[in-house]
Jmol script that loads the backbone (N, CA, C; Angstrom):
load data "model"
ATOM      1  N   UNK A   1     118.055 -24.796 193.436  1.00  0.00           N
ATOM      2  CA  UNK A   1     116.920 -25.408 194.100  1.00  0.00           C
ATOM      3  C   UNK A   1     115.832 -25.652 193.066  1.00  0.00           C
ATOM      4  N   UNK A   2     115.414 -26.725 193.260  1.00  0.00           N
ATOM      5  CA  UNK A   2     114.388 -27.147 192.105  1.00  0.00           C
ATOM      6  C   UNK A   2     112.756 -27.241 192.754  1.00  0.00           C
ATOM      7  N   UNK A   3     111.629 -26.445 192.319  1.00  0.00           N
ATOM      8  CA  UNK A   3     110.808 -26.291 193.184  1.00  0.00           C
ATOM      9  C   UNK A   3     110.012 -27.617 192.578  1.00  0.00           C
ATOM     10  N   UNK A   4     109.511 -28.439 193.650  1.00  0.00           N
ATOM     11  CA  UNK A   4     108.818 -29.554 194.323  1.00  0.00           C
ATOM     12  C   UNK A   4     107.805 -29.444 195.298  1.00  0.00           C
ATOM     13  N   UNK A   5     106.948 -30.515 195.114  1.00  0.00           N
ATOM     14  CA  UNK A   5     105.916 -30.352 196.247  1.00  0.00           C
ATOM     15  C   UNK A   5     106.504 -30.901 197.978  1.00  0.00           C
ATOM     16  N   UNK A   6     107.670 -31.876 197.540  1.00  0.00           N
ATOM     17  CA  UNK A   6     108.219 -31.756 199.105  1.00  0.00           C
ATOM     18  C   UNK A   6     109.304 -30.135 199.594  1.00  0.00           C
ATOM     19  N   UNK A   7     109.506 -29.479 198.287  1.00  0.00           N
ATOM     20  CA  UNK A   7     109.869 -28.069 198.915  1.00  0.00           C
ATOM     21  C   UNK A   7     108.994 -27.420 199.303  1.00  0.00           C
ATOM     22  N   UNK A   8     107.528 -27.411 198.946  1.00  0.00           N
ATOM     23  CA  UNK A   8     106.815 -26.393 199.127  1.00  0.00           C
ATOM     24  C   UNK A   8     106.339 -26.919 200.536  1.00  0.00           C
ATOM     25  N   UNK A   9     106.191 -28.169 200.641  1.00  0.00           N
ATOM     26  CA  UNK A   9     105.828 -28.589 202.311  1.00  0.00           C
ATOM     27  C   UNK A   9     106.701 -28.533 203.052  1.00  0.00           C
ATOM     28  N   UNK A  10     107.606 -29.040 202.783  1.00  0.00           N
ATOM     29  CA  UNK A  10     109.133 -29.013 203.887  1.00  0.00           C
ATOM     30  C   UNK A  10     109.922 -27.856 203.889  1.00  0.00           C
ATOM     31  N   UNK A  11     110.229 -27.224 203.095  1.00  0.00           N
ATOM     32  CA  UNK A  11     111.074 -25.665 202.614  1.00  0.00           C
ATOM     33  C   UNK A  11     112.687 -25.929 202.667  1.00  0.00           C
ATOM     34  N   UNK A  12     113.101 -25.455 202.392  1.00  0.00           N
ATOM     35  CA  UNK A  12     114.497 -25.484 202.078  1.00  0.00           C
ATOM     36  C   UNK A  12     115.302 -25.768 203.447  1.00  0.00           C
ATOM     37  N   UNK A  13     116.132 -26.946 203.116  1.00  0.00           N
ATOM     38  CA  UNK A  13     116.868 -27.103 204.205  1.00  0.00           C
ATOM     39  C   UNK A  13     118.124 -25.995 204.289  1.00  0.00           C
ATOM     40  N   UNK A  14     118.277 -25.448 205.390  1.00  0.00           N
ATOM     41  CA  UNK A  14     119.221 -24.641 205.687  1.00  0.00           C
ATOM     42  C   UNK A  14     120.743 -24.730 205.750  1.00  0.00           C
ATOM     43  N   UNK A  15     121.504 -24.129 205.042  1.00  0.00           N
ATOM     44  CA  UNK A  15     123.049 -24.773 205.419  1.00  0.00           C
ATOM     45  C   UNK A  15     123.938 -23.695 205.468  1.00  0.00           C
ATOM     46  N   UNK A  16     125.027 -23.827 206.586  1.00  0.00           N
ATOM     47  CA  UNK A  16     125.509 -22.815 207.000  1.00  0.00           C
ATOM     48  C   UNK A  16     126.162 -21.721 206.084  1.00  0.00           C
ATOM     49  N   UNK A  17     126.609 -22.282 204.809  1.00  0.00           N
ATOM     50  CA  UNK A  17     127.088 -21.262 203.754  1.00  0.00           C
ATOM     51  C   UNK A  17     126.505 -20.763 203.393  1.00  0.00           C
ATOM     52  N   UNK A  18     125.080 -20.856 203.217  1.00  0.00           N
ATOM     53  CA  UNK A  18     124.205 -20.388 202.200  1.00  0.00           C
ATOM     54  C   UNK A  18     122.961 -19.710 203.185  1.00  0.00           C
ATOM     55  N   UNK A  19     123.099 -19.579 204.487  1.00  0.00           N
ATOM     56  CA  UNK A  19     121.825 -19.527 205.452  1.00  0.00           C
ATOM     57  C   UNK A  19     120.801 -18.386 204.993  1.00  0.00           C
ATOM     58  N   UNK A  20     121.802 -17.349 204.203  1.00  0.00           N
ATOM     59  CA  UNK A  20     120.575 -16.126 203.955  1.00  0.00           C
ATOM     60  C   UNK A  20     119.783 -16.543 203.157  1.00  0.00           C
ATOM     61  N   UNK A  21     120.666 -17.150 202.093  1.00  0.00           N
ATOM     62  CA  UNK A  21     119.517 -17.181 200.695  1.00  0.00           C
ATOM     63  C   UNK A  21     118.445 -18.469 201.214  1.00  0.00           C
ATOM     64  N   UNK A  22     118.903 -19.284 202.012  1.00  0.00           N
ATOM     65  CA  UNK A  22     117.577 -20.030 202.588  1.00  0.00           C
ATOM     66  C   UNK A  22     117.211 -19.528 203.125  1.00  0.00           C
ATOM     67  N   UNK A  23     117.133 -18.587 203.844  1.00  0.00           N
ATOM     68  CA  UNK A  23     116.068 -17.659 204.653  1.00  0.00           C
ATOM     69  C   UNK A  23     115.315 -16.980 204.063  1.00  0.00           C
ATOM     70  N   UNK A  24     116.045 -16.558 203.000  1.00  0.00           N
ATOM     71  CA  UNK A  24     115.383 -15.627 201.852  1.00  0.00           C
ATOM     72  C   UNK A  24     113.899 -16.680 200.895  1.00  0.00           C
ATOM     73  N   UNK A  25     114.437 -17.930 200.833  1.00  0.00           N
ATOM     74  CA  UNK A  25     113.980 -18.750 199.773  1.00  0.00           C
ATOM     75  C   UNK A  25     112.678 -19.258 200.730  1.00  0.00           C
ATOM     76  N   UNK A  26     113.035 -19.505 201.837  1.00  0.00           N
ATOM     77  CA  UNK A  26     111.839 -20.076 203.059  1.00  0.00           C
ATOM     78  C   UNK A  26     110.794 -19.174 202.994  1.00  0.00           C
ATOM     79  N   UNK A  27     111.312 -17.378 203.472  1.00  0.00           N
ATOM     80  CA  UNK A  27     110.420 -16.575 203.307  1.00  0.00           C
ATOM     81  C   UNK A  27     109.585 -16.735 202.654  1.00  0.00           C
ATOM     82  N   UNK A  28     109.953 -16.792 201.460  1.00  0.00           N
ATOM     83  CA  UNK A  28     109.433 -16.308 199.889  1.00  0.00           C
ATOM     84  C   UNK A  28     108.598 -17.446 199.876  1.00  0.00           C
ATOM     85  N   UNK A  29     108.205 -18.470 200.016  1.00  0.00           N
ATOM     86  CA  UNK A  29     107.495 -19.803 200.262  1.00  0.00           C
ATOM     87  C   UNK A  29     106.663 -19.500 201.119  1.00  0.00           C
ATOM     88  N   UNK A  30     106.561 -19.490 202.312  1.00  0.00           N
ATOM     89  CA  UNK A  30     106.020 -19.422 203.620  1.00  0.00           C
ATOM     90  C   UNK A  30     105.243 -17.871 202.875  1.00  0.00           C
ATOM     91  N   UNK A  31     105.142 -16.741 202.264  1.00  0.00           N
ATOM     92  CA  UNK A  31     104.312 -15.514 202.060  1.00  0.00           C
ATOM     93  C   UNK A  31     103.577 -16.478 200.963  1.00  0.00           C
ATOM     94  N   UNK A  32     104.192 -17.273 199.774  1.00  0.00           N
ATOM     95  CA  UNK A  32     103.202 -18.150 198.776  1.00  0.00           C
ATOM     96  C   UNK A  32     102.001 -19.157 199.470  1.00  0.00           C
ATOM     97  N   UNK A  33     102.835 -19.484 200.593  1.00  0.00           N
ATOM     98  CA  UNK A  33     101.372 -20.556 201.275  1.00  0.00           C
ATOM     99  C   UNK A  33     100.395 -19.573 201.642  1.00  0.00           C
ATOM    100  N   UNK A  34     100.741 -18.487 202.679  1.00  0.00           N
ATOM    101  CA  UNK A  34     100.317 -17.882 203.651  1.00  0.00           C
ATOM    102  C   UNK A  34      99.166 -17.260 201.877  1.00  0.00           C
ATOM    103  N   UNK A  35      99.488 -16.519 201.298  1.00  0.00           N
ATOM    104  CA  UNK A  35      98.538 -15.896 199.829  1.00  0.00           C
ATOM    105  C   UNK A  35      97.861 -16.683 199.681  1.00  0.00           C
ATOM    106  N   UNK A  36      98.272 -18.060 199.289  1.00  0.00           N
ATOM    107  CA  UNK A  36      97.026 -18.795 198.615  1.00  0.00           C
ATOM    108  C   UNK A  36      96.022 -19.223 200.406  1.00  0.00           C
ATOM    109  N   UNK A  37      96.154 -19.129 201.544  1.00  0.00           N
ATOM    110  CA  UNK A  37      95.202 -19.421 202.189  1.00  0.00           C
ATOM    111  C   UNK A  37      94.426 -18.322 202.506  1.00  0.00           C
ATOM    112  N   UNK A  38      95.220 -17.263 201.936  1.00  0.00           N
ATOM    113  CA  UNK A  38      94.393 -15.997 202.217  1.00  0.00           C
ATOM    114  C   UNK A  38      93.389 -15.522 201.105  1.00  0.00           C
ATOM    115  N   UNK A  39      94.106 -15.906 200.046  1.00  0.00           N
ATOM    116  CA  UNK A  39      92.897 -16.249 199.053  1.00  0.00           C
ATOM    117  C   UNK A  39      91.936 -17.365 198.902  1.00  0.00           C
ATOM    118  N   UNK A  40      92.120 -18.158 199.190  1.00  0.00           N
ATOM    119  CA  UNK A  40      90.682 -19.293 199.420  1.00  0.00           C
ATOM    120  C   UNK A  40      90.055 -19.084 200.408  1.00  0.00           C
ATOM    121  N   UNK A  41      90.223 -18.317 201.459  1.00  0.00           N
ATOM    122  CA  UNK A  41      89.415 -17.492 202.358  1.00  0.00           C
ATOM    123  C   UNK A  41      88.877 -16.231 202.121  1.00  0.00           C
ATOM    124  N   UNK A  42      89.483 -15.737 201.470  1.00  0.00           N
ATOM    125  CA  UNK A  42      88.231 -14.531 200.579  1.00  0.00           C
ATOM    126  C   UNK A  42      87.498 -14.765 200.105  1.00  0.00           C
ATOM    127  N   UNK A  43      87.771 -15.639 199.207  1.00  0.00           N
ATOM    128  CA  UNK A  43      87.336 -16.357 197.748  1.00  0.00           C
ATOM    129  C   UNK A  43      85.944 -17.247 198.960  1.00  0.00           C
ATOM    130  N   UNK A  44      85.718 -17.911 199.909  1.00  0.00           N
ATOM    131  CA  UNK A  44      84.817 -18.266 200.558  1.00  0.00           C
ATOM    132  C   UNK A  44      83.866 -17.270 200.854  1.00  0.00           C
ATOM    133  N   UNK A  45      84.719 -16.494 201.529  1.00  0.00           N
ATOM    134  CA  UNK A  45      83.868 -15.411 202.627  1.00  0.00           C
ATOM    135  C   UNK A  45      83.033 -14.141 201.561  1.00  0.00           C
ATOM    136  N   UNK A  46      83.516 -13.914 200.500  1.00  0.00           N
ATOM    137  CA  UNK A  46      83.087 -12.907 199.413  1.00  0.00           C
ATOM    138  C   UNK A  46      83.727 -11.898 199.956  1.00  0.00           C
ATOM    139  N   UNK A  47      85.016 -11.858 200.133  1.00  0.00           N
ATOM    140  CA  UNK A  47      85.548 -10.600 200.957  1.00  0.00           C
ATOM    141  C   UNK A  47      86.745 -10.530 200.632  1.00  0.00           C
ATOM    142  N   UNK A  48      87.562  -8.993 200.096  1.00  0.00           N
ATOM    143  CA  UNK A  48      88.806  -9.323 200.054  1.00  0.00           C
ATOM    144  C   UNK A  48      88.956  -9.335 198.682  1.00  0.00           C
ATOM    145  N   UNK A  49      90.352  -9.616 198.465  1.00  0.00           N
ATOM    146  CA  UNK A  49      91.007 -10.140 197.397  1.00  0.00           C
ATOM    147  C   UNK A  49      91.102 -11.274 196.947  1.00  0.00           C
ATOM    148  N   UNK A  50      91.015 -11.828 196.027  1.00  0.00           N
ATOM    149  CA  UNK A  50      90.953 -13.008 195.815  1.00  0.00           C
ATOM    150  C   UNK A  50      92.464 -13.865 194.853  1.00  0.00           C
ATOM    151  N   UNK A  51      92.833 -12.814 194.317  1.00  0.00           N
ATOM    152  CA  UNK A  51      93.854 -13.241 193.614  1.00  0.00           C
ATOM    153  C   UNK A  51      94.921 -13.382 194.313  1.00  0.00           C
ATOM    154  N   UNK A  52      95.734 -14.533 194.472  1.00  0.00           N
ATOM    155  CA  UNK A  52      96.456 -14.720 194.904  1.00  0.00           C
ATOM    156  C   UNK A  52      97.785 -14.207 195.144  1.00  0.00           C
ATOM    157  N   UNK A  53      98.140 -13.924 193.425  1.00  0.00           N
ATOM    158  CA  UNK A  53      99.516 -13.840 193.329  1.00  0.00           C
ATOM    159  C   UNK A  53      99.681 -11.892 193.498  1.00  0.00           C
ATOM    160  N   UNK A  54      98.343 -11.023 193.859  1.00  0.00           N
ATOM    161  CA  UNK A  54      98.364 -10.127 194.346  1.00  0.00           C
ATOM    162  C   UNK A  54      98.808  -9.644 195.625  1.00  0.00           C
ATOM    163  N   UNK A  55      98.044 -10.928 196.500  1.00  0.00           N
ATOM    164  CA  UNK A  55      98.327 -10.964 197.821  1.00  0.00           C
ATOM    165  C   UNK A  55      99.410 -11.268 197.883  1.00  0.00           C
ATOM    166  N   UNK A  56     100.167 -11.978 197.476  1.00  0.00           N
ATOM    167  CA  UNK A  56     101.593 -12.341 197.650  1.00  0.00           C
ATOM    168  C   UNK A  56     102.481 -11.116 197.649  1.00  0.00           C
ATOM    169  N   UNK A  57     102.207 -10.250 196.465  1.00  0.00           N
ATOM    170  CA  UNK A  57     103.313  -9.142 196.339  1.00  0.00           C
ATOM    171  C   UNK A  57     103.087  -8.277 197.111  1.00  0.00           C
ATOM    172  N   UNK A  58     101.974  -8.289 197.368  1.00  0.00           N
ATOM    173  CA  UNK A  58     101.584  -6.829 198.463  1.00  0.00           C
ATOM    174  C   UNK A  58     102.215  -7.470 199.972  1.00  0.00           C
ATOM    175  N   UNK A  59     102.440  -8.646 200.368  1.00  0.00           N
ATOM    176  CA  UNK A  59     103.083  -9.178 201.471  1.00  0.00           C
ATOM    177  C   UNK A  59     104.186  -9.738 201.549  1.00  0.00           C
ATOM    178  N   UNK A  60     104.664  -9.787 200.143  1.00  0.00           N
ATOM    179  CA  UNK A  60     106.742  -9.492 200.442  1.00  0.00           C
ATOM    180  C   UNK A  60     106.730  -8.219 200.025  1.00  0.00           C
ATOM    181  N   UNK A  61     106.579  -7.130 199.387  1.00  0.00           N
ATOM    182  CA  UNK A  61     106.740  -5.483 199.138  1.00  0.00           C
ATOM    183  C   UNK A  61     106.194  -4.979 200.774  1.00  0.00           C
ATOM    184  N   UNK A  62     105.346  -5.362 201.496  1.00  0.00           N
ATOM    185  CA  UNK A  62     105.456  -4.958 202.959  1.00  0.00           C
ATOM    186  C   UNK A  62     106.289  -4.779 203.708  1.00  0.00           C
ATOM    187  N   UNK A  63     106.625  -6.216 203.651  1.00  0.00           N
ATOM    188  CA  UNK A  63     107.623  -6.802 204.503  1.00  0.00           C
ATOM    189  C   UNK A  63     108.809  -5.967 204.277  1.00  0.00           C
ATOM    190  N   UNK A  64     109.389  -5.766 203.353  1.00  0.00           N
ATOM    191  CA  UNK A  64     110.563  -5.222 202.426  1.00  0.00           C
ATOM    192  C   UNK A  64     110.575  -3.910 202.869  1.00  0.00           C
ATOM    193  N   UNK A  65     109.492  -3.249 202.615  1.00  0.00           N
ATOM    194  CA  UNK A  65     109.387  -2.031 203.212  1.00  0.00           C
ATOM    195  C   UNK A  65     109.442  -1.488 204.542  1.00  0.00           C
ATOM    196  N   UNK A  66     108.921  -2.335 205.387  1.00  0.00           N
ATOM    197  CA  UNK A  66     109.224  -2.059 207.189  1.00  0.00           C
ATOM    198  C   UNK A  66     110.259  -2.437 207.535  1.00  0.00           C
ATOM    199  N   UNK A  67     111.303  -3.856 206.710  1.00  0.00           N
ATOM    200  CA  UNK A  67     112.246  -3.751 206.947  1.00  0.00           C
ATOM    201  C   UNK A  67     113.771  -2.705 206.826  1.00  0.00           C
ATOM    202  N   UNK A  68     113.107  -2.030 205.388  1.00  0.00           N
ATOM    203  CA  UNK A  68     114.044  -1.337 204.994  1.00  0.00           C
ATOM    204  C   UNK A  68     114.065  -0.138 205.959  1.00  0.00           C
ATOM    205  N   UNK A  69     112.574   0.413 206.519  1.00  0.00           N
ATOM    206  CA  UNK A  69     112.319   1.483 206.723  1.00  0.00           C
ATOM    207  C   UNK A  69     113.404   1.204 208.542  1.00  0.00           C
ATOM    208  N   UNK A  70     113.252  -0.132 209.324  1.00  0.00           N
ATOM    209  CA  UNK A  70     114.220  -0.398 210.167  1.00  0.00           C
ATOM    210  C   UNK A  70     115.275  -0.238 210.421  1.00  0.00           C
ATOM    211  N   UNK A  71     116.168  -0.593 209.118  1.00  0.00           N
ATOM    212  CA  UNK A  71     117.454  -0.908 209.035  1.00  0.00           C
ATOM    213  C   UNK A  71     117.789   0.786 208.991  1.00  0.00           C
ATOM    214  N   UNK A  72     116.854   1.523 208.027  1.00  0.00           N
ATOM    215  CA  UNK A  72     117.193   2.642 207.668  1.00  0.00           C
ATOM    216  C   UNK A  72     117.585   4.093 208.968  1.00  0.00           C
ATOM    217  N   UNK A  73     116.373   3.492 210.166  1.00  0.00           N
ATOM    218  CA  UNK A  73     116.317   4.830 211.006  1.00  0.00           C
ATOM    219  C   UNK A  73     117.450   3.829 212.321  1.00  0.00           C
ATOM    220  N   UNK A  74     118.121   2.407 211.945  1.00  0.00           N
ATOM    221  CA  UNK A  74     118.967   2.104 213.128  1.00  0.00           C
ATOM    222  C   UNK A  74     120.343   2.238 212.023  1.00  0.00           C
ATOM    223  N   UNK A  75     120.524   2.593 211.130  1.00  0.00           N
ATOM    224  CA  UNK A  75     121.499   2.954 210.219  1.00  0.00           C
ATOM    225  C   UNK A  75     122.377   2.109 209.881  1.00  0.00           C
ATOM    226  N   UNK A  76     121.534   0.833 210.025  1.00  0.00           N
ATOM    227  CA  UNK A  76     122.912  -0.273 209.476  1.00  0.00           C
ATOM    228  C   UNK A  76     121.869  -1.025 208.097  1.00  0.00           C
ATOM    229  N   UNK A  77     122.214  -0.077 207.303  1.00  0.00           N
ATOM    230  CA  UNK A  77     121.553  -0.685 205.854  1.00  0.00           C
ATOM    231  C   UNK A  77     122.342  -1.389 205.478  1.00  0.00           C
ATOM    232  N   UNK A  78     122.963  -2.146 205.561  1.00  0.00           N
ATOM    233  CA  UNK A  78     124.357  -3.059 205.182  1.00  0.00           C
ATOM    234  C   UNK A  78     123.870  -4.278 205.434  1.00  0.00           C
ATOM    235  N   UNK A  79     122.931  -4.429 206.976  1.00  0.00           N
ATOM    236  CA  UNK A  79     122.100  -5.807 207.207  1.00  0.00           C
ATOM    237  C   UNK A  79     121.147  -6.026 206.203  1.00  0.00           C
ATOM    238  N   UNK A  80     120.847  -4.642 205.830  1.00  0.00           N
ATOM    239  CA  UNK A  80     119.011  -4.987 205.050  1.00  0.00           C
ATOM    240  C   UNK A  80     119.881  -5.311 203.859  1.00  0.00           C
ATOM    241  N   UNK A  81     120.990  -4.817 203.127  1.00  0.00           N
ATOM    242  CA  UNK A  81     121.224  -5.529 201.791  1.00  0.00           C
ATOM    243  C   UNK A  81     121.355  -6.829 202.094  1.00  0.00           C
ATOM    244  N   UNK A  82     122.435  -7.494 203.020  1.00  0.00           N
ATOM    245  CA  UNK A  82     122.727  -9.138 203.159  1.00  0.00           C
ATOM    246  C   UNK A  82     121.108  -9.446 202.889  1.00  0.00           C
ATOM    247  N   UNK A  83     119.930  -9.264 203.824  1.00  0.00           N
ATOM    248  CA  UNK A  83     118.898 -10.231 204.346  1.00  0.00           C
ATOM    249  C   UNK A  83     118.319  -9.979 202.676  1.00  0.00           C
ATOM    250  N   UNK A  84     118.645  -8.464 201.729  1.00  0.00           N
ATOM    251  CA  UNK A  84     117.280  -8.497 200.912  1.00  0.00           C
ATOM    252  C   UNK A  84     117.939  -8.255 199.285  1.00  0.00           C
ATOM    253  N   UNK A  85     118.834  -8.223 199.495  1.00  0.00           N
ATOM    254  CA  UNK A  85     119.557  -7.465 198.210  1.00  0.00           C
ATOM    255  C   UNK A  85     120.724  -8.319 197.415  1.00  0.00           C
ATOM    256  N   UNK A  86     120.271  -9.657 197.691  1.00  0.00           N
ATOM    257  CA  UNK A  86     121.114 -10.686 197.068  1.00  0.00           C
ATOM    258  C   UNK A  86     121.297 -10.836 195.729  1.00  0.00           C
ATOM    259  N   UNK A  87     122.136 -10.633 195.011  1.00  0.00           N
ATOM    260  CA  UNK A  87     122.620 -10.192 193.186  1.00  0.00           C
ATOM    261  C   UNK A  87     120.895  -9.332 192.830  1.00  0.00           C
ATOM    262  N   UNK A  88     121.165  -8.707 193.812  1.00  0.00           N
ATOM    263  CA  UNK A  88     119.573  -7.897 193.296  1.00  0.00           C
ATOM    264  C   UNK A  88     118.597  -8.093 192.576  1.00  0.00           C
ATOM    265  N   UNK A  89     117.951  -9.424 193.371  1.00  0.00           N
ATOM    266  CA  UNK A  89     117.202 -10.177 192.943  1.00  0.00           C
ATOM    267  C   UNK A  89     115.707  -9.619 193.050  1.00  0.00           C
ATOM    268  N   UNK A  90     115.517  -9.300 194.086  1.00  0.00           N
ATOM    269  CA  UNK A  90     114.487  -8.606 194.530  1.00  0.00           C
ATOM    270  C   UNK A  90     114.355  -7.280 194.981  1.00  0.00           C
ATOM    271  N   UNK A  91     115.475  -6.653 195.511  1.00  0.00           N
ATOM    272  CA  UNK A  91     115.377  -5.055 195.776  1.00  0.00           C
ATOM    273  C   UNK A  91     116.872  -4.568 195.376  1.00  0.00           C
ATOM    274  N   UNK A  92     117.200  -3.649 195.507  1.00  0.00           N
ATOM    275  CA  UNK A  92     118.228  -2.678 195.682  1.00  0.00           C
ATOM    276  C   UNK A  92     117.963  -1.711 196.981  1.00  0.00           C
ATOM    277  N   UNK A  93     119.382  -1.130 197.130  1.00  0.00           N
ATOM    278  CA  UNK A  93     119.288   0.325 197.260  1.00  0.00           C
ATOM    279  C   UNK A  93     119.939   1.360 196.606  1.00  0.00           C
ATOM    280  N   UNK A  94     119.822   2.009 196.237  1.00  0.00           N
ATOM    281  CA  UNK A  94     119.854   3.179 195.121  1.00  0.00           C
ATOM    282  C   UNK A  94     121.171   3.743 195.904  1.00  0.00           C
ATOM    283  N   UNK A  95     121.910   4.918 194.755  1.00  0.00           N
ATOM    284  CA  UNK A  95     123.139   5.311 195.005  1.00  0.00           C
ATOM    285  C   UNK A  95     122.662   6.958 196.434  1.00  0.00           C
ATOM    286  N   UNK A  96     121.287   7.067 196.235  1.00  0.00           N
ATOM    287  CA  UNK A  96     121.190   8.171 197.363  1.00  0.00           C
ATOM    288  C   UNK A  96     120.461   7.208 198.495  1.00  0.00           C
ATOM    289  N   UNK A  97     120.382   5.907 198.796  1.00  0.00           N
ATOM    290  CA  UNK A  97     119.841   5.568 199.879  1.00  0.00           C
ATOM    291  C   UNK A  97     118.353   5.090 199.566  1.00  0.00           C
ATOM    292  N   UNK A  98     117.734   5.071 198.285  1.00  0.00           N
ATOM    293  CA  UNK A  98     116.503   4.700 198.661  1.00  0.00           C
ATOM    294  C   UNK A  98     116.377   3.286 197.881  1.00  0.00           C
ATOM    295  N   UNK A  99     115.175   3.101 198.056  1.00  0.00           N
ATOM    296  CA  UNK A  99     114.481   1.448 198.041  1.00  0.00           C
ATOM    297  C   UNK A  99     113.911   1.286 196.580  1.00  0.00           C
ATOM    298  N   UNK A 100     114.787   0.469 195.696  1.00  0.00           N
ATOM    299  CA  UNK A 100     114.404  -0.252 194.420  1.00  0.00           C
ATOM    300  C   UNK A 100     113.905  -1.319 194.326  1.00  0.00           C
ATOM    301  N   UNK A 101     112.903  -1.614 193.587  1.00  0.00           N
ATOM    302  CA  UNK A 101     112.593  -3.171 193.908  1.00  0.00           C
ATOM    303  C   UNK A 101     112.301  -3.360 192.471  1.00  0.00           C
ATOM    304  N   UNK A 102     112.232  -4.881 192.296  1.00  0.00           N
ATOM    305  CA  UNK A 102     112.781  -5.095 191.462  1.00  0.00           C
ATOM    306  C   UNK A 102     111.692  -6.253 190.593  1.00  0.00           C
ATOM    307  N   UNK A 103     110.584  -6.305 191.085  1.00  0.00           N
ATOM    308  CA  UNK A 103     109.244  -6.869 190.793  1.00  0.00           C
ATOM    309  C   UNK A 103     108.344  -6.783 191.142  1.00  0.00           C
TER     310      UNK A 103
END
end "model"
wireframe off; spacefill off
backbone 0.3
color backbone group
């Protein structure tokens, strides 16, 4: 995928072989818009954080985390690798069960 300004407006079209990692790739887009409007609204209001690419990590490392913490107490960590743990790009899970991440 080659990032473009019609990806960043439109997002990745979805296709049935590949549906996670577009889900994964949409996410990951959709938390980049959602940061930068959350930073030009700080950045207005004098409130907050302003840096963007802060807000971003602190809102996929969230996300990552309530999900894991989900998968973990309904015991099918096997979903949370498919949805998060793709050639361990962004997280792991460790050989005793816990949560690596990976940026």
């Amino acid at each position: 995928v080659i990032f473009s300004e019609k990806l960043l407006i439109f997002s990745v079209q979805y296709s049935n072989m590949d549906r996670h990692r577009c889900a994964l790739a949409n996410f990951v887009l959709s938390q980049a818009k959602l940061a930068i409007l959350k930073s030009c609204n700080n950045r207005l209001s004098s409130a907050g954080v302003e840096d963007a690419q802060c807000i971003f990590k602190v809102l996929v490392l969230t996300r990552i985390a309530v999900d894991f913490t989900f998968f973990t107490m309904v015991r099918n960590i096997n979903s949370f690798k498919l949805r998060w743990c793709m050639v361990e790009g962004v997280c792991s899970v460790g050989e005793r069960g816990e949560l690596l991440l990976h940026f």
